[in-house]
C-alpha positions as semicolon CSV with decimal commas, in nm:
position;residue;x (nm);y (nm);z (nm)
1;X;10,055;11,095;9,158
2;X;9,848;11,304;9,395
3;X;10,027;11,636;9,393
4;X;9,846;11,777;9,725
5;X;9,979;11,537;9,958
6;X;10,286;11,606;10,203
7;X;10,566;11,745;9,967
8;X;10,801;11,504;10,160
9;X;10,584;11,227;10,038
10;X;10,524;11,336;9,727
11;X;10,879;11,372;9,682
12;X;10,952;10,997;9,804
13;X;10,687;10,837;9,589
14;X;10,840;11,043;9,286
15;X;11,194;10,898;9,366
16;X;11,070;10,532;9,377
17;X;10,867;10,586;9,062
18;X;11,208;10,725;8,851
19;X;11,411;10,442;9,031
20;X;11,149;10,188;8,919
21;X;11,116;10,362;8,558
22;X;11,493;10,366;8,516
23;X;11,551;9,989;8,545
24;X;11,355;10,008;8,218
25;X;11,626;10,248;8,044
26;X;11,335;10,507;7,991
27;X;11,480;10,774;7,802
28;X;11,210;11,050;7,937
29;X;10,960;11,015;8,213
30;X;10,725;11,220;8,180
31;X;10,499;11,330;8,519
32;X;10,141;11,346;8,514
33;X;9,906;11,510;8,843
34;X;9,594;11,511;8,683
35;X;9,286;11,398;8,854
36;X;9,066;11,446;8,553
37;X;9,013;11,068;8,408
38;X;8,921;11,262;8,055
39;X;9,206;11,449;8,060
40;X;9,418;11,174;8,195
41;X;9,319;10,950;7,873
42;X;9,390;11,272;7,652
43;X;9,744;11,330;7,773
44;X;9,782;10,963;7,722
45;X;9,643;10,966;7,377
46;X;9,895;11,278;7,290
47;X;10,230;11,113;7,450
48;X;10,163;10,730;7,348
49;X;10,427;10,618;7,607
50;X;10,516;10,222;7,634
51;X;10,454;10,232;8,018
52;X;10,252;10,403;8,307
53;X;10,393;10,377;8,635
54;X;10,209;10,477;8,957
55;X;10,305;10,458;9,312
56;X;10,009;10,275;9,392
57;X;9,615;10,238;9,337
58;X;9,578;10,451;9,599
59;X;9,687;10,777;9,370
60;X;9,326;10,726;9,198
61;X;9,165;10,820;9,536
62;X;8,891;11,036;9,368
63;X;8,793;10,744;9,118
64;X;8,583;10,467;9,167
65;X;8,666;10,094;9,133
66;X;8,482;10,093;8,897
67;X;8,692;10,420;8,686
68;X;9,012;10,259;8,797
69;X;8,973;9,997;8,630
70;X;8,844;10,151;8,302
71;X;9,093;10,356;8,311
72;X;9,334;10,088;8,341
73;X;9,176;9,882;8,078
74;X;9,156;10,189;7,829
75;X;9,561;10,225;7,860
76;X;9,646;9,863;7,796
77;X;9,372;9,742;7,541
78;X;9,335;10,085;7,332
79;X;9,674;10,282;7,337
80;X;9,889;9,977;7,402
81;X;10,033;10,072;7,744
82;X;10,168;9,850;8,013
83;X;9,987;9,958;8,333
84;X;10,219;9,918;8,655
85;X;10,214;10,009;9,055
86;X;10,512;9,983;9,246
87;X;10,348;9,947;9,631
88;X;10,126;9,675;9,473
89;X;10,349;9,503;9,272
90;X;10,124;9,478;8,981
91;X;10,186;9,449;8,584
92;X;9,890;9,471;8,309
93;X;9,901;9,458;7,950
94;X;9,762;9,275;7,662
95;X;9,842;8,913;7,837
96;X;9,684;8,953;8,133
97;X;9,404;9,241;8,055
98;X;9,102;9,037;8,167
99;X;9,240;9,002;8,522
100;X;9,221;9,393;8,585
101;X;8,910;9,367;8,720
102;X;8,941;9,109;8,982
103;X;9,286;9,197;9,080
104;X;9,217;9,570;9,134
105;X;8,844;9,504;9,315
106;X;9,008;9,258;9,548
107;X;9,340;9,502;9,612
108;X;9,074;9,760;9,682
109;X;8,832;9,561;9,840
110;X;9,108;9,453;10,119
111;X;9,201;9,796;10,195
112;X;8,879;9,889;10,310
């Protein structure tokens, strides 16, 4: 989540995100800020969690396409992870990993 946005929507996004997250009977959500793709994939690396949730694509504003999608692709081929947004409604993992590249270019493409 982009923590230097409006605290108001900050806060909102946050609420959806632990609504969404406890649906799945998480036992501990843990919240990550970091813009830092390298660090992002460390922290990753160190928690191993089942599932990242994000608010939406938009959160990755200082990433390319190009790093969204690696990123993306890093969490569900290499550490496992099931990659979801809430605002666009979408789901990766290990089924459906080839379609992260289409799917995100074309979400991003069309908000343009």
């Amino acid at each position: 989540m982009n923590s230097h946005q409006n605290i108001d929507t900050y806060n909102d996004k946050l609420e959806k995100i632990i609504y969404h997250s406890d649906s799945y009977n998480f036992s501990e959500v843990t919240v990550i800020t970091e813009k830092n793709q390298t660090v992002i994939r460390d922290i990753l690396s160190m928690y191993k969690p089942y599932q990242f949730i994000t608010y939406s694509l938009k959160e990755f504003n200082k990433f390319t396409p190009t790093q969204i999608c690696e990123l993306i692709l890093y969490m569900v081929d290499k550490l496992d992870i099931t990659f979801t947004t809430i605002e666009e409604n979408l789901y990766f993992d290990k089924n459906n990993f080839l379609t992260i590249y289409p799917t995100v270019f074309e979400i991003l493409r069309n908000k343009l």
